[in-house]
DRENKEMI-735874 format. One record per residue (C-alpha): residue number from 1; chain; z, x, y. Coordinates in nm, 2 decimals. Last residue first. Layout:
N
   n chain      z      x      y
 NUM     A      Z      X      Y
...
// end
This chain:
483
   n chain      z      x      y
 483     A  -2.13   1.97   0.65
 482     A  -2.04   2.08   0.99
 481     A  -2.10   1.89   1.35
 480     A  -2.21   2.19   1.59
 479     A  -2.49   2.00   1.76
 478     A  -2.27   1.65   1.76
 477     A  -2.23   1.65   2.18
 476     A  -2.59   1.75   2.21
 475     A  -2.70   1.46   2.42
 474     A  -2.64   1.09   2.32
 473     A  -2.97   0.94   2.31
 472     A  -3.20   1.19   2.43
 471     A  -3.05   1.45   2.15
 470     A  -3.06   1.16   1.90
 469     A  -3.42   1.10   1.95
 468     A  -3.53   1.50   1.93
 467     A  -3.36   1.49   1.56
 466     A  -3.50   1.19   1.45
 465     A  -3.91   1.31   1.57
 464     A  -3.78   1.64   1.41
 463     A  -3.72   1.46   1.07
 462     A  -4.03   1.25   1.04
 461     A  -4.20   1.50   0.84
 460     A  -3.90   1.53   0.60
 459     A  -3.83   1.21   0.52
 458     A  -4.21   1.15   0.39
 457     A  -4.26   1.50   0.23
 456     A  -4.23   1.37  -0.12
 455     A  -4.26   1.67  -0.42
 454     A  -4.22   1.58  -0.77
 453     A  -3.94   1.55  -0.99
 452     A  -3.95   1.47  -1.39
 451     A  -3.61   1.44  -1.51
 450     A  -3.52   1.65  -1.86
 449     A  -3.22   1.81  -1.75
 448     A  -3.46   1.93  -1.44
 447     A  -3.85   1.87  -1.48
 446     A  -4.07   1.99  -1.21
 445     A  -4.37   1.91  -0.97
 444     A  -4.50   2.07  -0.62
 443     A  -4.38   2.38  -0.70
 442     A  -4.15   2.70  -0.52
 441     A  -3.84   2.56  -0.66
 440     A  -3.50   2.62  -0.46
 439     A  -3.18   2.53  -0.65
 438     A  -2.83   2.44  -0.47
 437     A  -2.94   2.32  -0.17
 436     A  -2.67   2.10  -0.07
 435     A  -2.54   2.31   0.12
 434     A  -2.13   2.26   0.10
 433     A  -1.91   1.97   0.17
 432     A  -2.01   1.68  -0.09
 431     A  -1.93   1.34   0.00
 430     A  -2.23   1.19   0.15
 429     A  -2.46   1.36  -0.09
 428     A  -2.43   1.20  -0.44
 427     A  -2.70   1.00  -0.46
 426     A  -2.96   1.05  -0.17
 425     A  -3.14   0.72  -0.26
 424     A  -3.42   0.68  -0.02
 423     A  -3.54   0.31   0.05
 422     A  -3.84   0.13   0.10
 421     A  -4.02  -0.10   0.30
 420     A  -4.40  -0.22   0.32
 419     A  -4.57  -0.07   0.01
 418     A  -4.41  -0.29  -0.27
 417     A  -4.20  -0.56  -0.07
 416     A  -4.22  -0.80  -0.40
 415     A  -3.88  -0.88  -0.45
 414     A  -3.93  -1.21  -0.27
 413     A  -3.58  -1.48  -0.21
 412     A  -3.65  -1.82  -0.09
 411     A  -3.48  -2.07   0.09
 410     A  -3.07  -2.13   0.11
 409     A  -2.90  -1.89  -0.02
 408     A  -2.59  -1.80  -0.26
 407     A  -2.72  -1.53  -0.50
 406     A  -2.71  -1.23  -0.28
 405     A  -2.85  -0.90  -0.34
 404     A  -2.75  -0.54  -0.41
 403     A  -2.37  -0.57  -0.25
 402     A  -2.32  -0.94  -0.26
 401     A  -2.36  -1.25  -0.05
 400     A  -2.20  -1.58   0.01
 399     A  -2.33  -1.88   0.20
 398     A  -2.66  -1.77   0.32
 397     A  -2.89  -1.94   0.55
 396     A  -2.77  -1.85   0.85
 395     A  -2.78  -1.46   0.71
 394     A  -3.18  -1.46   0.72
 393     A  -3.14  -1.18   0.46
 392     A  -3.20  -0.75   0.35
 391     A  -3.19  -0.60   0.02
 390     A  -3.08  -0.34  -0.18
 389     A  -3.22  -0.27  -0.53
 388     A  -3.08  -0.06  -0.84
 387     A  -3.31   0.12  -1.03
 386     A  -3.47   0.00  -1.38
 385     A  -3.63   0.27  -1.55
 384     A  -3.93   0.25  -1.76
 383     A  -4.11   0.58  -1.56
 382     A  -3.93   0.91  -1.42
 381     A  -4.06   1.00  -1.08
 380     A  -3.73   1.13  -0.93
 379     A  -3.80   1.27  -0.58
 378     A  -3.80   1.63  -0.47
 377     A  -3.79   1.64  -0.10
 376     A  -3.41   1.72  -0.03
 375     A  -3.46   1.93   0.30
 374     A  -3.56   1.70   0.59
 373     A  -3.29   1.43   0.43
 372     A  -3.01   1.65   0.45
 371     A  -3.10   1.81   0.79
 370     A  -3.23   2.16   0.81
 369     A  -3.06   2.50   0.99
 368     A  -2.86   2.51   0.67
 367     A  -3.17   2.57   0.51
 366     A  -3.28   2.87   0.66
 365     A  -3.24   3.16   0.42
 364     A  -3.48   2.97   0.17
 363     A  -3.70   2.68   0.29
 362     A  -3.96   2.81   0.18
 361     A  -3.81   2.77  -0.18
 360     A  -3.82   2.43  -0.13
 359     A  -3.53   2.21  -0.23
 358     A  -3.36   2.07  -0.54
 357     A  -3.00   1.95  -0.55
 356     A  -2.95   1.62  -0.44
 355     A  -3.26   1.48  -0.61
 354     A  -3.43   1.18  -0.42
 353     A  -3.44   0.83  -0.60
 352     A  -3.68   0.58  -0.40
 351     A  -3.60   0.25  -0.44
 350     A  -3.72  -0.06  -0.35
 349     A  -3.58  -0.30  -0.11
 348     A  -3.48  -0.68  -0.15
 347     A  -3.59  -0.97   0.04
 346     A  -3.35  -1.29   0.11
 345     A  -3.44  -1.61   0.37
 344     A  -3.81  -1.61   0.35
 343     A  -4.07  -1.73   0.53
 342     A  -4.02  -1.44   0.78
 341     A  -4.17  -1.15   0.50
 340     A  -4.45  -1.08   0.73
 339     A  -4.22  -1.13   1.07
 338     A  -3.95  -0.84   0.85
 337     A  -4.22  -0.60   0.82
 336     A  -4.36  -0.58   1.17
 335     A  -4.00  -0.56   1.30
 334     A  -3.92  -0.27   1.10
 333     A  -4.24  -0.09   1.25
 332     A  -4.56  -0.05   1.05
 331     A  -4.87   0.22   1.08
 330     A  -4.64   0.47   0.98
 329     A  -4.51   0.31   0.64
 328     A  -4.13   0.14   0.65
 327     A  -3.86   0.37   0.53
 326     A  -3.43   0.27   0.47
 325     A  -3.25   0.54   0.43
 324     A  -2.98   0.57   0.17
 323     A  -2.69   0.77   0.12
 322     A  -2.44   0.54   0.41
 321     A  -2.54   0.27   0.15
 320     A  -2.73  -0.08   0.12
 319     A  -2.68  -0.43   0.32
 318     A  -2.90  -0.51   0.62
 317     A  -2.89  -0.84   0.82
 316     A  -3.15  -1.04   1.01
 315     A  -3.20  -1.25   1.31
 314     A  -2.80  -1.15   1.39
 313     A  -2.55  -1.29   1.59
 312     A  -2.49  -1.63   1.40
 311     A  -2.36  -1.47   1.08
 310     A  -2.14  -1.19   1.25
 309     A  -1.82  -1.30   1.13
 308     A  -1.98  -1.48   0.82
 307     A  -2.19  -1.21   0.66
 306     A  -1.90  -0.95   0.75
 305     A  -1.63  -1.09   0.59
 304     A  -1.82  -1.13   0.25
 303     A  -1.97  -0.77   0.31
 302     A  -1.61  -0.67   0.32
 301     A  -1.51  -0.87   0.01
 300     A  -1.75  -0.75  -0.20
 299     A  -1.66  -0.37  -0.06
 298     A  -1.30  -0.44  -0.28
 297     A  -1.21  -0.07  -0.28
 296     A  -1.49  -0.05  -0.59
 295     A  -1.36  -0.34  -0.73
 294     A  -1.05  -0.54  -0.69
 293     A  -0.68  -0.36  -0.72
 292     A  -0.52  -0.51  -0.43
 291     A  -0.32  -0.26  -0.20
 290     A  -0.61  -0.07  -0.09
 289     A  -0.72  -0.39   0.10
 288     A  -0.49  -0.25   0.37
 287     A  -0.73   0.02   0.44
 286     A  -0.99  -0.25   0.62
 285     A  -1.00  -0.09   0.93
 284     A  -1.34  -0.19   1.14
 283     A  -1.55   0.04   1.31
 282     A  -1.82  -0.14   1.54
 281     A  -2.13   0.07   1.63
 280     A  -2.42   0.08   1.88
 279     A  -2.23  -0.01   2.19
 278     A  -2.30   0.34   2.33
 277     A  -1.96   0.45   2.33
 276     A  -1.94   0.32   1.93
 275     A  -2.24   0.59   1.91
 274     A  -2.05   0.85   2.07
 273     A  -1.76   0.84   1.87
 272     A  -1.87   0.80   1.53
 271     A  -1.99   1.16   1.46
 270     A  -1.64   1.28   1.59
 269     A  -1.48   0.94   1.35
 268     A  -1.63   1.15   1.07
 267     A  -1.48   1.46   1.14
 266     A  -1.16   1.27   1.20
 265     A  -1.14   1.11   0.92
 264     A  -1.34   0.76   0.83
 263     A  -1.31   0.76   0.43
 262     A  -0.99   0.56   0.37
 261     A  -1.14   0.21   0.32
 260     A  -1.30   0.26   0.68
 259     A  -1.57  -0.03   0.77
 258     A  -1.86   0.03   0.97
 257     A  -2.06  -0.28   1.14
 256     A  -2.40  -0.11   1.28
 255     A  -2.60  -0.30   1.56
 254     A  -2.97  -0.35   1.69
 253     A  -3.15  -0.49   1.93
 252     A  -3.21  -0.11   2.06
 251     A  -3.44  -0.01   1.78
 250     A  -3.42  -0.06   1.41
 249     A  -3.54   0.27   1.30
 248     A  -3.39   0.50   1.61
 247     A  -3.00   0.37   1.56
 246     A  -3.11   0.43   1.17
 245     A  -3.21   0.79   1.19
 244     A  -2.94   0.86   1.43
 243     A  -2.70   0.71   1.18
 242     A  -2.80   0.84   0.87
 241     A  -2.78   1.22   1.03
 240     A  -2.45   1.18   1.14
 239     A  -2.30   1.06   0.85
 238     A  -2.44   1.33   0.62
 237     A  -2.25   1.61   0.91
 236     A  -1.96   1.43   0.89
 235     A  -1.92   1.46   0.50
 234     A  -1.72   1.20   0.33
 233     A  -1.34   1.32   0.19
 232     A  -1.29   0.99   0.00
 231     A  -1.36   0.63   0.17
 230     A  -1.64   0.38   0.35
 229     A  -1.62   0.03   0.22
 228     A  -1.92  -0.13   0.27
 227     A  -2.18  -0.18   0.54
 226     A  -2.30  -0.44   0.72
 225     A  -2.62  -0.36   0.99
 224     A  -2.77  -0.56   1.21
 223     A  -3.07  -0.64   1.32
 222     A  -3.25  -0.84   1.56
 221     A  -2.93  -0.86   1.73
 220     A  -2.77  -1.12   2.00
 219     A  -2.90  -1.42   1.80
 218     A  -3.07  -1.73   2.02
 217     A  -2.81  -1.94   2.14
 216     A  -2.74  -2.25   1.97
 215     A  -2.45  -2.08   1.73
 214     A  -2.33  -1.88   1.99
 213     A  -2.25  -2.17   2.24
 212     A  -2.11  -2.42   2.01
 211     A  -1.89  -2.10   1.86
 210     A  -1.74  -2.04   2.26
 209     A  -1.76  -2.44   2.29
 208     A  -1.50  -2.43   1.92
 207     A  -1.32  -2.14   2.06
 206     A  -1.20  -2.30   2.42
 205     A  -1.10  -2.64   2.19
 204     A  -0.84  -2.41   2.03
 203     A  -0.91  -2.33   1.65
 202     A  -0.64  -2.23   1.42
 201     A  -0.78  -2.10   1.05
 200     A  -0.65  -2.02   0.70
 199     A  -0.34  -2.16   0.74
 198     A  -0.17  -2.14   0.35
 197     A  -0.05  -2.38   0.09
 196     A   0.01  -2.24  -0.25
 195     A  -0.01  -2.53  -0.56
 194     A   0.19  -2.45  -0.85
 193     A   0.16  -2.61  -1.18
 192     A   0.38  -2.49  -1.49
 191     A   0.35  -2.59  -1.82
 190     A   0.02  -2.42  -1.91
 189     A   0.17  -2.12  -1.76
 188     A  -0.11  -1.87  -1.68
 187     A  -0.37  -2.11  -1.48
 186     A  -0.14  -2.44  -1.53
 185     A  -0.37  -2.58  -1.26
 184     A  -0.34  -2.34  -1.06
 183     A  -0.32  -2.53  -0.70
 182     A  -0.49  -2.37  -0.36
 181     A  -0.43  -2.60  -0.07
 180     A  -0.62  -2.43   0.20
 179     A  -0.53  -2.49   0.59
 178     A  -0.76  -2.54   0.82
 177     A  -0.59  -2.62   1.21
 176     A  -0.75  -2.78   1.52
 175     A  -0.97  -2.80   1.83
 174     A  -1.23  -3.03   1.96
 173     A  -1.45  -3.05   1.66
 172     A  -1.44  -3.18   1.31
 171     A  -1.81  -3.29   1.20
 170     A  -1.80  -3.57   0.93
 169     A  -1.85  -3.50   0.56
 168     A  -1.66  -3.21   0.56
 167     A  -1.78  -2.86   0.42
 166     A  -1.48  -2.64   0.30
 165     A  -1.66  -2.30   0.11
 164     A  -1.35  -2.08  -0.04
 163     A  -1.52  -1.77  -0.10
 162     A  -1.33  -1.55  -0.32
 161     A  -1.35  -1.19  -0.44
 160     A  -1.17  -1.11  -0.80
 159     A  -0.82  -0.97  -0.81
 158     A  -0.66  -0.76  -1.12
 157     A  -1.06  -0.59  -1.15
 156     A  -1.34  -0.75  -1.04
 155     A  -1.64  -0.72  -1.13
 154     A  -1.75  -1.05  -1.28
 153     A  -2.06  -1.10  -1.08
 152     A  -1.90  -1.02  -0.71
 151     A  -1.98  -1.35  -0.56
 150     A  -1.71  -1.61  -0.67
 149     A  -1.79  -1.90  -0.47
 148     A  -1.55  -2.15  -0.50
 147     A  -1.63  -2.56  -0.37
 146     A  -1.34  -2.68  -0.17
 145     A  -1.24  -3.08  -0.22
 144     A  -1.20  -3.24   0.10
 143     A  -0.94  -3.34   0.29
 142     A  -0.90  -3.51   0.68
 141     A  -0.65  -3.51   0.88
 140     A  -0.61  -3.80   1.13
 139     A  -0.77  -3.81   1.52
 138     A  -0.64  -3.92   1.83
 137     A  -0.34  -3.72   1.75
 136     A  -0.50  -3.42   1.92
 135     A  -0.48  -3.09   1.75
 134     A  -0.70  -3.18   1.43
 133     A  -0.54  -3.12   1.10
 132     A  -0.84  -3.04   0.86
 131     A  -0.75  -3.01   0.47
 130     A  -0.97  -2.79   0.22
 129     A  -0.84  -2.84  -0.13
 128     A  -0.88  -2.60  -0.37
 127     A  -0.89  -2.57  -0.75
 126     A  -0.83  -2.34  -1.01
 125     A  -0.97  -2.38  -1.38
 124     A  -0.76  -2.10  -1.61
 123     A  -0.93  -1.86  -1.79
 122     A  -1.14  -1.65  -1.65
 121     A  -1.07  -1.79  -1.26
 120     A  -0.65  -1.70  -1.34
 119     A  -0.74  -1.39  -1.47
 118     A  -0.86  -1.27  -1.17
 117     A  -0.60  -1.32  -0.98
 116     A  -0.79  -1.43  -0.62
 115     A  -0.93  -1.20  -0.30
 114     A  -0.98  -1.37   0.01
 113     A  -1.24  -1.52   0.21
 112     A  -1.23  -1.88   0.38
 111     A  -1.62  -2.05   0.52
 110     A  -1.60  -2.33   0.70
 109     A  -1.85  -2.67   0.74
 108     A  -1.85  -2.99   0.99
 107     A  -1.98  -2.85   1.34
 106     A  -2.13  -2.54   1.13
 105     A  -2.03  -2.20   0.98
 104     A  -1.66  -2.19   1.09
 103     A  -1.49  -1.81   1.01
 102     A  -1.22  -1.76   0.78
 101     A  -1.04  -1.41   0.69
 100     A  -0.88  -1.18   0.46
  99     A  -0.65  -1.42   0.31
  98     A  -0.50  -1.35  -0.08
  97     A  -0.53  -1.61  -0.32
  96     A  -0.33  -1.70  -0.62
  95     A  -0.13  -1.34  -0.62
  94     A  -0.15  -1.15  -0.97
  93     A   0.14  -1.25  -1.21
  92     A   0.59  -1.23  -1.07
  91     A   0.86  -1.10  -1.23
  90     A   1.05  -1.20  -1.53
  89     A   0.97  -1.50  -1.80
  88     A   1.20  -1.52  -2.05
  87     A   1.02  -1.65  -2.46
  86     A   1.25  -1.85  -2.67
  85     A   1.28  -1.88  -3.00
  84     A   1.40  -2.18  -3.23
  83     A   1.46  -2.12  -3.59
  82     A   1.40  -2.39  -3.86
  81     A   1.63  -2.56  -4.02
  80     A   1.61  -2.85  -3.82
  79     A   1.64  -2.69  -3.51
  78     A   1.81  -2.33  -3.53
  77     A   1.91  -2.14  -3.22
  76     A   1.80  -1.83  -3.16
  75     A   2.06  -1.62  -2.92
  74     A   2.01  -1.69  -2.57
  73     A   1.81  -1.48  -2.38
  72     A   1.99  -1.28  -2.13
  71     A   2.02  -1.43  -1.75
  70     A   1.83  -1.28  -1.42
  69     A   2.00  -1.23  -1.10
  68     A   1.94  -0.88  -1.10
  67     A   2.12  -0.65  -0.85
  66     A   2.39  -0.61  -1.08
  65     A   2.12  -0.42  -1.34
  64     A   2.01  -0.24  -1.08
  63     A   2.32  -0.10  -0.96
  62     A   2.43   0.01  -1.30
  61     A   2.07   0.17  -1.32
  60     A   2.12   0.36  -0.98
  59     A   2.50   0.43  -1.02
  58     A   2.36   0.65  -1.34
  57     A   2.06   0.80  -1.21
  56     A   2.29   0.96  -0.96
  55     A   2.57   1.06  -1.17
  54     A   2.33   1.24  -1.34
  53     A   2.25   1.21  -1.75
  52     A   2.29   1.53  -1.97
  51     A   2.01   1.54  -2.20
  50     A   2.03   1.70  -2.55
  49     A   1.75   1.75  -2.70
  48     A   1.46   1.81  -2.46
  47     A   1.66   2.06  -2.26
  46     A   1.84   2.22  -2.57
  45     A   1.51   2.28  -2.71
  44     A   1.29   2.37  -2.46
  43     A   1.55   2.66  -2.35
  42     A   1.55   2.83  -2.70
  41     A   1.90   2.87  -2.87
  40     A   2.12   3.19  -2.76
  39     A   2.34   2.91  -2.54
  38     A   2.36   2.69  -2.80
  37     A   2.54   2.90  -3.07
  36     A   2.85   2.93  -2.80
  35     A   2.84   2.58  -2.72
  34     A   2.86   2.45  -3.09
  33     A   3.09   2.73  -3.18
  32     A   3.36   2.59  -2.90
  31     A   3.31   2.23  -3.01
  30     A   3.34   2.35  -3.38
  29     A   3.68   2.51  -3.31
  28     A   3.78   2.22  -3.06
  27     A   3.69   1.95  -3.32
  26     A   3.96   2.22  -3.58
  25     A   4.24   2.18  -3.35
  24     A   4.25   1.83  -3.32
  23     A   4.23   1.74  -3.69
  22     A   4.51   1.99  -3.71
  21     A   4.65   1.84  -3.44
  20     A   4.66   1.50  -3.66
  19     A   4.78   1.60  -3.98
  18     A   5.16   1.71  -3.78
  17     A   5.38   1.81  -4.07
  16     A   5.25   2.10  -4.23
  15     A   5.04   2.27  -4.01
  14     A   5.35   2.27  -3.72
  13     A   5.65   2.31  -3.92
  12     A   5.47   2.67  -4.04
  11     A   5.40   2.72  -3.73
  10     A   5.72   2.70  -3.57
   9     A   5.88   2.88  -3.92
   8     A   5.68   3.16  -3.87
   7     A   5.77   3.19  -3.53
   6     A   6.18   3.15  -3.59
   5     A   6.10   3.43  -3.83
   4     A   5.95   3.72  -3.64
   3     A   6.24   3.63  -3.35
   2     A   6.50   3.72  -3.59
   1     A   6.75   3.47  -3.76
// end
């Protein structure tokens, strides 16, 4: 038999009797045509398509699912004919309360603040229970129920700010622990309770004379300032010229409570510098906050904090922006202003909305030369519009504030401060970089996208009397600070 015919007969033995590698042969024909007609097809395709999984991804899902402890759902079962399902809980809500601080307001009364699941207050009816353990055993605890304050107006966001008030009907003195029982109430899981027990304050007898003493002594400011969160890319230049014009508006009594959600960089912290050196300013960090999704960087909070830190400090408190300026008349100073309104425990400020945009035209060619507020004189003078106030208080006789007024005091409130103080709005400004003269009008009057301006020289006369006070204050160390 010849070579030619013992191959034949191979294959011939082959396709006939062996079903199975022809099955075999033919997958690897179309495998090989597959991958061959693949690599002329279009790259979004066979990406999108057909997905190759790592190794990586792979070892990190099976390790995953190891790490987890939870169970499956069992399979429905059937009760009485009818079938039962069941629904797994996994994971964890919004925190019950989170602690930012706690200050005593009183021989018998405290104040906790902290931010709280929002949902939980909408729905669900959360209580607290305010417990004193003093440090001697002379003395037992002693509960009492805490009344919420929930000051931001519905704002908030995942988490809503919290003031946990915990007065005692007998004063507790001489040292000791507050801790806050804070139970759900089924807020969530109707059939589940939990109650969260936390320390929100230690007292040593030292600190109770050291409060004793500051809260009979007269206040250490006539004013001070508490501002909200400062954050973004804010403009050093902006910053310098509020606080000089501020520092010289409310005098040497006087002092400015900063806090940095993010915003304080180093140009900024430059302009702060000098003025911290000079005892004039406290910069607090409050970028943890960022964690908790409240509103607008959780600035309720902060002014929360700061009411109560500084509450028996200060004759008077300010709350508005780092873009607004606060303005009393020429024949008044801010102490004038606040004696006339001294029967009262709250006032609020108007507004004066400046454009951020609009300048003179004589000012052309040398505007950078000018400060923000010495160049922006075109006010908005549009009519049946209702602008947002800020407002000054007596802060030992408020229990919780806000950011344009505070509903939680004790005495009087006026918003009829017409002609004594004001306030320009610079909207807009603090944040941006570059001139902001972006349109120069040679007119006393104009309407821009349908707003009426008009002219107001009143920041801008006072301007060089700022500018010569800062140079005295702290020398020319912030000359060359940039937009």
């Amino acid at each position: 038999m010849t070579k030619e015919k013992e191959r034949k007969m191979f294959v011939g033995i082959v396709w006939n009797c062996a079903a199975e590698l022809k099955f075999i042969l033919t997958a690897i024909l179309f495998l090989f045509s597959l991958i061959t007609i693949l690599q002329f097809m279009p790259i979004r395709f066979s990406t999108t398509c057909i997905s190759v999984p790592s190794f990586d991804s792979v070892s990190v899902s099976i390790s995953a699912i190891n790490a987890s402890t939870a169970l499956p759902p069992p399979p429905p079962a059937l009760e009485n004919g009818v079938i039962k399902r069941a629904f797994n809980p996994f994971g964890s809500a919004a925190y019950n309360f989170i602690l930012m601080s706690a200050y005593r307001g009183g021989i018998n009364t405290f104040a906790v603040m902290g931010l709280a699941s929002k949902p939980l207050h909408v729905y669900g009816k959360p209580s607290y229970l305010c417990q004193w353990i003093p440090n001697t055993n002379m003395h037992k605890p002693i509960n009492v129920t805490g009344t919420k304050i929930l000051p931001d107006w519905g704002y908030g966001r995942v988490y809503t700010v919290l003031v946990v008030n915990c007065t005692f009907p007998i004063p507790v003195s001489d040292g000791g622990k507050l801790l806050i029982h804070a139970t759900t109430n089924g807020g969530g899981d109707s059939e589940f309770n939990s109650t969260d027990t936390f320390l929100a304050l230690t007292e040593s007898e030292k600190d109770f004379t050291n409060f004793i003493s500051t809260f009979n002594k007269p206040p250490k400011y006539d004013f001070l300032y508490c501002g909200s969160s400062l954050y973004g890319n804010l403009s050093p230049q902006r910053v310098r010229e509020w606080l000089a014009f501020h520092v010289r508006l409310f005098g040497v009594k006087s002092h400015f409570v900063i806090h940095d959600a993010g915003g304080v960089h180093e140009g900024v912290m430059a302009v702060l510098k000098p003025w911290i050196e000079k005892g004039y300013v406290t910069l607090e960090d409050i970028r943890d906050q960022e964690r908790f999704d409240g509103y607008y960087h959780n600035q309720f909070l902060i002014v929360n904090d700061c009411l109560h830190k500084y509450r028996f400090q200060a004759k008077w408190m300010f709350f508005f922006d780092v873009d607004e300026f606060i303005f009393v008349p020429k024949k008044s100073t801010i102490k004038s202003v606040v004696d006339s309104l001294s029967d009262y425990t709250q006032f609020t400020i108007e507004q004066m909305p400046m454009s951020n945009k609009l300048c003179l035209e004589e000012d052309r060619g040398k505007s950078y030369r000018k400060w923000g507020f010495e160049k922006l004189v075109y006010k908005d003078v549009k009519r049946g519009i209702r602008r947002d106030r800020k407002y000054a208080v007596q802060p030992r006789n408020v229990i919780a504030t806000g950011v344009h007024m505070s509903q939680n005091t004790v005495g009087k409130t006026t918003h009829k401060t017409e002609g004594r103080i004001k306030y320009f709005h610079y909207h807009g400004t603090i944040a941006e970089h570059r001139e902001p003269c972006r349109q120069l009008v040679n007119a006393t009057t104009i309407t821009v996208d349908q707003i009426p301006y008009e002219v107001d020289s009143t920041m801008r006369d006072i301007a060089g009397t700022v500018k010569r006070f800062e140079l005295k204050m702290i020398g020319s160390t912030l000359q060359k600070t940039r937009q």
